[in-house]
Structures are given as structure tokens and as C-alpha cells.
Rosetta silent file (secondary structure, phi, psi, omega in degrees, C-alpha in Angstrom):
SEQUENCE: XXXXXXXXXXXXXXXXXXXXXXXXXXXXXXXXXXXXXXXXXXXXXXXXXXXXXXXXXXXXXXXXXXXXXXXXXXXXXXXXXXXXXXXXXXXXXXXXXXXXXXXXXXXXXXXXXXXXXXXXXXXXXXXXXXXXXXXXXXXXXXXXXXXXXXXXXXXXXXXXXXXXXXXXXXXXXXXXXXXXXXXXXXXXXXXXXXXX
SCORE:     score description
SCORE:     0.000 S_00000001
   1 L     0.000  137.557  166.171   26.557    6.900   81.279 S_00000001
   2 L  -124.275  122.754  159.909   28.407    5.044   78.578 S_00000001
   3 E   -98.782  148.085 -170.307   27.899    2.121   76.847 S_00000001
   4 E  -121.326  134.702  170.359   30.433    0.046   75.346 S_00000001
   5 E  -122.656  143.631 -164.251   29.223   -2.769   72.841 S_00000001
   6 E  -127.525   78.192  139.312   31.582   -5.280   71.767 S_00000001
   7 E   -32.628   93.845  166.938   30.301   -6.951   68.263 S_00000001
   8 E  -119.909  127.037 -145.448   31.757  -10.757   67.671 S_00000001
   9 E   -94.239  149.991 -174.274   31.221  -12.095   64.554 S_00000001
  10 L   -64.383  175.041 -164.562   31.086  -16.205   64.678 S_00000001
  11 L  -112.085  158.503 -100.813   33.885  -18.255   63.191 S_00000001
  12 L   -92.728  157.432 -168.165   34.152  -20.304   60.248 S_00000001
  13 L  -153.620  142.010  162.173   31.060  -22.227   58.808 S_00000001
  14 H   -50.245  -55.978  175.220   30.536  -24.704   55.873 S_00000001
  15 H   -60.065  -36.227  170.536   27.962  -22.130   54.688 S_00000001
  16 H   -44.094  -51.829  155.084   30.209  -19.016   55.482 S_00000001
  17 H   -11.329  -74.734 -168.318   32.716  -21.210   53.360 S_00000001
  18 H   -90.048   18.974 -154.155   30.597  -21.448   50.383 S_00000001
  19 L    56.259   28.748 -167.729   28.694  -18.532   50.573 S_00000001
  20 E  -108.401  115.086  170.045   25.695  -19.962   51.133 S_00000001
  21 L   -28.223  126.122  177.385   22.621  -17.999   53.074 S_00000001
  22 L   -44.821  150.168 -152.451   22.557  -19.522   56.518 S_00000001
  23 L  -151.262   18.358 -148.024   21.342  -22.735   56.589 S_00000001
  24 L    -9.888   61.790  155.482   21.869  -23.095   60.216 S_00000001
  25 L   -48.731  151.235  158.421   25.031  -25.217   60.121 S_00000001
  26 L   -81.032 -157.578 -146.197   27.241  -25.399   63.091 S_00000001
  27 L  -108.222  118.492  162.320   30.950  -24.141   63.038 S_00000001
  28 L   -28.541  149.821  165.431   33.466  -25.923   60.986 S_00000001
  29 H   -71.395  -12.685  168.388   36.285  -27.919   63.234 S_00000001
  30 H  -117.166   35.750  134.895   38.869  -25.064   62.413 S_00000001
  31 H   -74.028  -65.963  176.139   36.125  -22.360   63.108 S_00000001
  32 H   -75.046  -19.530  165.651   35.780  -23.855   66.629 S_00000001
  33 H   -50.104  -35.791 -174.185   39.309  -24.710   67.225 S_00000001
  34 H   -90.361   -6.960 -172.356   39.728  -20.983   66.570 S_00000001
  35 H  -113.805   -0.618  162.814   37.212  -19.762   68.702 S_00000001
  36 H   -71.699  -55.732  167.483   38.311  -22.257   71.430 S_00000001
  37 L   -57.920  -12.061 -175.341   41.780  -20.877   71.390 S_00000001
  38 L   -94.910  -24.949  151.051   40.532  -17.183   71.388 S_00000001
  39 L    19.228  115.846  175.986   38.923  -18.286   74.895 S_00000001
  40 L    69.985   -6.575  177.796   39.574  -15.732   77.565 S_00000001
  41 L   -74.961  -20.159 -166.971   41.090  -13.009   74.974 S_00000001
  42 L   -99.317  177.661 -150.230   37.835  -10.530   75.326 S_00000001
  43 L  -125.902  149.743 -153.321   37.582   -8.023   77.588 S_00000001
  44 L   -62.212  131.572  157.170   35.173   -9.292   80.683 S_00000001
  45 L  -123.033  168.367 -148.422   31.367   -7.964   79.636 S_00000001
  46 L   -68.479  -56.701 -172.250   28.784   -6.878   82.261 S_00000001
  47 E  -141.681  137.869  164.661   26.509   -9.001   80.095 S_00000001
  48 E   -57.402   98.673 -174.682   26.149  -11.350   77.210 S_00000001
  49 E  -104.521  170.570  162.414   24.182  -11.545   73.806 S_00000001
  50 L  -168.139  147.851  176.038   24.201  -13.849   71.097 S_00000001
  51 L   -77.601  138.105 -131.506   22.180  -13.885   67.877 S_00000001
  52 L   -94.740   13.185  165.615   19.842  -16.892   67.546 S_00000001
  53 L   -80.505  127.009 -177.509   21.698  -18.427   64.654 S_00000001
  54 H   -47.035  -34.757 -173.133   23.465  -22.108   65.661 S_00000001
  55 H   -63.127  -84.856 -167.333   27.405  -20.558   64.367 S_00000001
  56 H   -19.660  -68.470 -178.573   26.368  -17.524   66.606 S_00000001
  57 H   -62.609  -13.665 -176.133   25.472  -19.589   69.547 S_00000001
  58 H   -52.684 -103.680  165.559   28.591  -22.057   68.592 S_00000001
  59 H    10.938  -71.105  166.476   30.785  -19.299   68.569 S_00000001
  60 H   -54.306  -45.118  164.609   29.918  -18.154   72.008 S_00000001
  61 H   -48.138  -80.406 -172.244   30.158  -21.573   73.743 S_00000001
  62 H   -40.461  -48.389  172.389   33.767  -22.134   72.086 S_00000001
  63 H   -50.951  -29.520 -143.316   34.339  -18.476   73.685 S_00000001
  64 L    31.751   43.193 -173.606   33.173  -19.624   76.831 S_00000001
  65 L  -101.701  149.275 -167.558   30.652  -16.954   77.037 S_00000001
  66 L  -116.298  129.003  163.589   27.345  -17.784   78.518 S_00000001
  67 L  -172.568 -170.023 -140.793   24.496  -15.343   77.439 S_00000001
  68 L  -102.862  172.918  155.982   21.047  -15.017   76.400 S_00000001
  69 L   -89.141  156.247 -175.137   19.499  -15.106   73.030 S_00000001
  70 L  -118.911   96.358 -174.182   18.509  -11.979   71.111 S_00000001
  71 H   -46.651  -44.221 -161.673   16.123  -12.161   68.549 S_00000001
  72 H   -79.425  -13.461  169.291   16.712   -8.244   67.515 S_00000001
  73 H   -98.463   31.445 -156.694   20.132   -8.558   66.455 S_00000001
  74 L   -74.075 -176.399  177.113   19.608  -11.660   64.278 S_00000001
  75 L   -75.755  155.231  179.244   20.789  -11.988   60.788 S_00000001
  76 L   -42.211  109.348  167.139   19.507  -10.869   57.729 S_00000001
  77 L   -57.657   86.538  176.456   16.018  -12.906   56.472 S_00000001
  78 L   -60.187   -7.663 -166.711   17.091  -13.900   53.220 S_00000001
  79 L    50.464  -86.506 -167.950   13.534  -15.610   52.855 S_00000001
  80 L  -105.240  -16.328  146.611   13.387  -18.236   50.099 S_00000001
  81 L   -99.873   33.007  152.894   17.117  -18.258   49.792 S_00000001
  82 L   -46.375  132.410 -176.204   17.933  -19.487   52.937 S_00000001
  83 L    56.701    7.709  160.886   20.465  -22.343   52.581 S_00000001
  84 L   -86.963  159.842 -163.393   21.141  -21.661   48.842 S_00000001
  85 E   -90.833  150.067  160.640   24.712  -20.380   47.648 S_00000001
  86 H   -37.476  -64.138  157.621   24.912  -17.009   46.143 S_00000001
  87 H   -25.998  -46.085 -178.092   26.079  -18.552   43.205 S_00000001
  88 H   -87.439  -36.661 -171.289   23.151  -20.811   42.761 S_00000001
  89 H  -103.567  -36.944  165.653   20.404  -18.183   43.286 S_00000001
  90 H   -91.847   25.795  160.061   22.220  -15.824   40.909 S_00000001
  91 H   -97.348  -52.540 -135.814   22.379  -18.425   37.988 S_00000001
  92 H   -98.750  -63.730  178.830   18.904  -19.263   38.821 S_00000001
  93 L  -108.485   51.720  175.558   17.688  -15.393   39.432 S_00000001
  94 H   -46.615  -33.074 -173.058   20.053  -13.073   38.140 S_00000001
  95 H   -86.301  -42.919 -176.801   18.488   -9.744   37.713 S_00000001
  96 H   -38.573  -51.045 -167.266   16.932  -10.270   41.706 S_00000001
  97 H   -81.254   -5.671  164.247   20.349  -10.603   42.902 S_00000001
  98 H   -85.333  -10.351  171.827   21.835   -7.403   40.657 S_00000001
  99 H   -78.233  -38.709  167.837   18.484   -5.894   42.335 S_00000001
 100 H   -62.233  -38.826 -158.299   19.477   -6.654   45.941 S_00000001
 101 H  -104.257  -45.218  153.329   23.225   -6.218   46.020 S_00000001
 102 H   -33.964  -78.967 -176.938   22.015   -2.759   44.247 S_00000001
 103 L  -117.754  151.839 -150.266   19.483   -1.347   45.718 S_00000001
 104 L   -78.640    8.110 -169.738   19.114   -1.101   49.338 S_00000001
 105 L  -140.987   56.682  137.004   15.290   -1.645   49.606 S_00000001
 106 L  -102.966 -175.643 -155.666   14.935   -4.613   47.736 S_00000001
 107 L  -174.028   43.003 -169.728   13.578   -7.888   48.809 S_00000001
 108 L  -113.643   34.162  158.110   13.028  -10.134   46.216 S_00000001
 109 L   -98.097   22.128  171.887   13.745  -13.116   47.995 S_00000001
 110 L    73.967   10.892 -168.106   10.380  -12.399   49.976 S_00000001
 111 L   -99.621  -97.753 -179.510   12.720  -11.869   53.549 S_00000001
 112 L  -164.418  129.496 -142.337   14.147   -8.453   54.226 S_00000001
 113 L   -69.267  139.346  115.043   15.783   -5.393   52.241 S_00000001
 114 H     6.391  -81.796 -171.331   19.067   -4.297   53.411 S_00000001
 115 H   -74.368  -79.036  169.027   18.058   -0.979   54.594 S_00000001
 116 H     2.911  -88.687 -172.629   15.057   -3.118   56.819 S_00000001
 117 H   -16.298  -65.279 -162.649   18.204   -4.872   58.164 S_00000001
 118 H   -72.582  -57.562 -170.785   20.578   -1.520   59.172 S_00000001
 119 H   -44.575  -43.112 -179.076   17.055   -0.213   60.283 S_00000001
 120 H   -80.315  -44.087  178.823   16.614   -2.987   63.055 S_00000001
 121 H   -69.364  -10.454 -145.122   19.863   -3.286   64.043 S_00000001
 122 H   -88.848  -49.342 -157.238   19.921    0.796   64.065 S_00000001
 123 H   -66.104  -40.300  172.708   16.517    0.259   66.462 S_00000001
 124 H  -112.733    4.516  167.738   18.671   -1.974   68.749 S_00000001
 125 H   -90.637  -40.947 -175.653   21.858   -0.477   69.346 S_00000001
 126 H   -29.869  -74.879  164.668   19.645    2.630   70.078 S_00000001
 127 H   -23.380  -50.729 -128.230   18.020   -0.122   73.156 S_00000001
 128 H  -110.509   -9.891  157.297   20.926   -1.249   73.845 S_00000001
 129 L   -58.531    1.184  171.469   22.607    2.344   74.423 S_00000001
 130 L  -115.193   26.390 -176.017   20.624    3.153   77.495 S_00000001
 131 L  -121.896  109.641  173.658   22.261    0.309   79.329 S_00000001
 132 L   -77.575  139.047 -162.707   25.852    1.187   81.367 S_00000001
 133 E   126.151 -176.406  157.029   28.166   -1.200   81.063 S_00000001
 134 E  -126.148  124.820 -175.919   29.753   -3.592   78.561 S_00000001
 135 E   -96.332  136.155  167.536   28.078   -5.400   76.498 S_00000001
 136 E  -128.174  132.103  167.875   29.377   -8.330   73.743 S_00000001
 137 E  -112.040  133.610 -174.732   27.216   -9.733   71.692 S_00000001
 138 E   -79.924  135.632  142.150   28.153  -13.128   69.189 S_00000001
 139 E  -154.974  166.168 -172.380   26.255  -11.679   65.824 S_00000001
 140 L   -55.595  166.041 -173.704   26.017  -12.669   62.173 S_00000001
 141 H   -64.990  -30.889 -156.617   28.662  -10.772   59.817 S_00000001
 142 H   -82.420  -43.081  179.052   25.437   -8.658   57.936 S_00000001
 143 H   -74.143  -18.297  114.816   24.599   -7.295   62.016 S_00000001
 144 H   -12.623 -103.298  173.077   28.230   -5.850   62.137 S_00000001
 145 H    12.036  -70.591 -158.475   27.495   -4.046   58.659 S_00000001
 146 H   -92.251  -48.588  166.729   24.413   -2.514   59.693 S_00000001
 147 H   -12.020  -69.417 -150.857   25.684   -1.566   62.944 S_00000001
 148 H   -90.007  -30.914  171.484   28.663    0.393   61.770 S_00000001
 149 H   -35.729  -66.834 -159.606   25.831    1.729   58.786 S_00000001
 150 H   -69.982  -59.184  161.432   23.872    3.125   61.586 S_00000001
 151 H   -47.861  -39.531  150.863   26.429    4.467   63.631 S_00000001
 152 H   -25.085  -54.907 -153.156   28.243    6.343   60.565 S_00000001
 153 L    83.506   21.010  161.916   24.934    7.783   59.522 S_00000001
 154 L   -84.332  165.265 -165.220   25.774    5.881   56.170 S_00000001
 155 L   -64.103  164.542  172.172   23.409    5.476   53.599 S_00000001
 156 H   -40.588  -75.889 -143.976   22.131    1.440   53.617 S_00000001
 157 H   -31.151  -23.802 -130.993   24.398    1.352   50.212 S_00000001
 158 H   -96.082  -36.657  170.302   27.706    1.889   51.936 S_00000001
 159 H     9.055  -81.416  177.923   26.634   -1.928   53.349 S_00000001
 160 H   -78.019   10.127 -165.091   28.214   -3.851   51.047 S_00000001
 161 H   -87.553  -14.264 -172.991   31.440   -1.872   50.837 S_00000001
 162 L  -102.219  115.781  170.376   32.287   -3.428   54.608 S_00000001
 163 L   -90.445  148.149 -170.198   33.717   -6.588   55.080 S_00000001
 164 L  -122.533   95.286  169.028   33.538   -8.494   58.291 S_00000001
 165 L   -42.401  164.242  141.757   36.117  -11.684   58.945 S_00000001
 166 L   -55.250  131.779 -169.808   35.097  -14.413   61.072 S_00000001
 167 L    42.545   47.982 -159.308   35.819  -14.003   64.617 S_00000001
 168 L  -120.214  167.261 -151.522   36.919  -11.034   64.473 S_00000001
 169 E  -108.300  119.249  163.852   36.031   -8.201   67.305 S_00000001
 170 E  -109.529   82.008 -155.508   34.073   -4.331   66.508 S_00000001
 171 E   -97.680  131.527  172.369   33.974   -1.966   69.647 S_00000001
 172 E  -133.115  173.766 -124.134   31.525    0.841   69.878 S_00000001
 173 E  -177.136  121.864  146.954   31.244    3.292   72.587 S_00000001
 174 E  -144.513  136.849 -138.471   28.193    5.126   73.168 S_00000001
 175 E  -167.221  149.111  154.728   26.906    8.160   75.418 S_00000001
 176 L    49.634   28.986  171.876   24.630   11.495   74.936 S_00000001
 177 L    95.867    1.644  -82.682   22.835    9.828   71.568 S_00000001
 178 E   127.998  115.234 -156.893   25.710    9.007   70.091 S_00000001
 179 E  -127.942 -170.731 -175.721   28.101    6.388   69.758 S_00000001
 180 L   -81.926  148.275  153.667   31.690    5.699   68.889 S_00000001
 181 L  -132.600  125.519 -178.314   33.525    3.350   66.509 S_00000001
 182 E   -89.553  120.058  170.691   36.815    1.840   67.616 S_00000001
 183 L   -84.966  159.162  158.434   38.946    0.511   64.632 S_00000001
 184 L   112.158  -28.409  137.937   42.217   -1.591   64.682 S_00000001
 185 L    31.593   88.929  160.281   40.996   -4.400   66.707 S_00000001
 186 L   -61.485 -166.912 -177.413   42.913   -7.737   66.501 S_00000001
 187 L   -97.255  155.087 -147.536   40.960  -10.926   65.663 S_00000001
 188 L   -95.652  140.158 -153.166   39.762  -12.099   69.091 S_00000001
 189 L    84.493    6.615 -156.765   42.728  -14.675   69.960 S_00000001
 190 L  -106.084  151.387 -179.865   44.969  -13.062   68.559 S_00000001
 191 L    -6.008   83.584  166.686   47.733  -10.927   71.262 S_00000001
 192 L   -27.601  -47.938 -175.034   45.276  -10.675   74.090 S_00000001
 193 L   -57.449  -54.327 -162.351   47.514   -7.667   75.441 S_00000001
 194 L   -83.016    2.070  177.995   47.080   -5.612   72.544 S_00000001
 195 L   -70.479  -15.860 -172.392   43.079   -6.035   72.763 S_00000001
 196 L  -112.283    0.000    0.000   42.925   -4.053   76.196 S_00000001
């Protein structure tokens, strides 16, 4: 049995904009315009996730994907800097944020470490590997990360070294404990043809 997971990261946000810890904004108008136009571009999936954050559920709707919510792939708990800018919490707290963006088991905004993070998501691609079929799930940019963390085997650190665009597409492939990662992807709207 193989599962194929299909990892779509939502589309443009005021907070994604600024950098600012979800704040659950919706989706910019040329975030959903782009995720309107990517419509029909994904490859059909047996079934449908989406992470409980409003861009996430945006995101899917603009897609014209219908699916449930998932609690276990949500986004990182940032705790008490939810809806503040990066910027703003490290003028305010600098050595927390060189402790977080360091080390992978920090917390000190009172939510959850890094490593936590890769750990949960690690916990639900496992789940979601004993299910045949294809799955896509809408998830925050940070649930990407830790995904491809877990699947690597890299340490939590390797985290911040990956960047994830907006609306952009991750395919994994899993079978016998083990899964796959397909690179090379276009951004979902982008030549439909070469996505299949």
C-alpha cells in the first residue's frame, strides 16, 4: 500500500506579508485571486485535509477543495506571540528570539519548541501513512518544514534552513515505514501539465 500526501501551503496573507505570527487573518485579494486561478491544477485526492487556520481553510475554498479540518497538522503555537511581527517581539525580546530561531527546544513564548512541532507533524504523517490513497492537505508553511524534517530524518535545526512559498505544492510518497520526497514541483497554477 502506498500513500501519497500532497502538502499545500496557503497563499498570501497580510500577516504572511509582514511576518507576523498568525493572527488568523484571511487571504489577501492577490493570495485568493491566486489560489482561485490555481483551481483545478492539483492532482484529484481520495481525500481532503486542511489545517484549522482561516488562510488554510481560505486557501482550500479558493482551490475548490472541500475537506475536513485537522487539528494535528496545525501550525506552530507561537503562544504569547500570536499576532505580533517578528520584528516587534525581537525588539521587545531579543535574546528569546536568538533562543528560538537557535535552539530547537525552546519555547519562550510559552507555545511550542520547534522540535515539539516536527515531532507532531512527524506523529501524523506516521497516521496518515497507513491510509492508501492520495491525500492533500491545505497546511501552514512551519507543517511543510517539519514534514520534510521528519521525513529526512533531519535534526529539528535543519528547520529553518527550508523555505516554503505560498501556494506552492510538496509531494511525499510513502510505503513499508518509509516515505518519499518529490522535489521540482511547480507552484499549484502554474502549467497544470507539468504537475502530473
Amino acid at each position: 500500500m502506498t500513500s501519497r500526501v500532497t502538502l499545500v501551503s496557503p497563499a498570501t496573507s497580510p500577516s504572511m506579508r509582514r511576518a507576523r505570527f498568525d493572527d488568523g487573518d484571511s487571504l489577501d485579494e492577490a493570495g485568493a485571486a491566486r489560489a482561485r486561478a490555481a483551481a483545478g491544477c492539483l492532482r484529484a485526492p481520495g481525500r481532503v485535509l486542511t489545517s484549522p487556520s482561516v488562510r488554510c481553510r481560505e486557501t482550500a475554498e479558493a482551490l475548490g477543495l472541500v475537506g475536513a479540518r485537522d487539528s494535528a497538522p496545525a501550525g506552530l503555537d507561537a503562544g504569547r506571540w500570536r499576532g505580533r511581527t517578528l520584528e516587534e517581539v525581537g525588539a521587545a525580546e531579543p535574546e528569546a528570539v536568538g533562543r528560538w530561531l537557535t535552539d530547537a527546544g525552546s519555547a519562550p513564548h510559552g507555545g511550542e519548541s520547534v522540535r515539539e512541532l516536527c515531532e507532531r507533524v512527524g506523529r501524523w504523517l506516521d497516521a496518515v501513512q497507513g491510509t492508501d490513497g492520495r491525500t492533500l492537505a491545505v497546511v501552514e508553511p512551519e507543517v511543510v518544514r517539519a514534514a520534510v524534517v521528519h521525513i529526512l530524518g533531519l535534526p529539528a535545526a535543519a528547520f529553518w534552513r527550508l523555505d516554503v512559498p505560498p501556494l506552492t505544492a510538496t509531494e511525499l510518497s510513502g510505503r513499508a515505514g518509509r516515505w518519499n520526497l518529490r522535489l521540482g514541483q511547480p507552484p499549484a497554477g502554474q502549467d497544470a501539465a507539468a504537475a502530473s
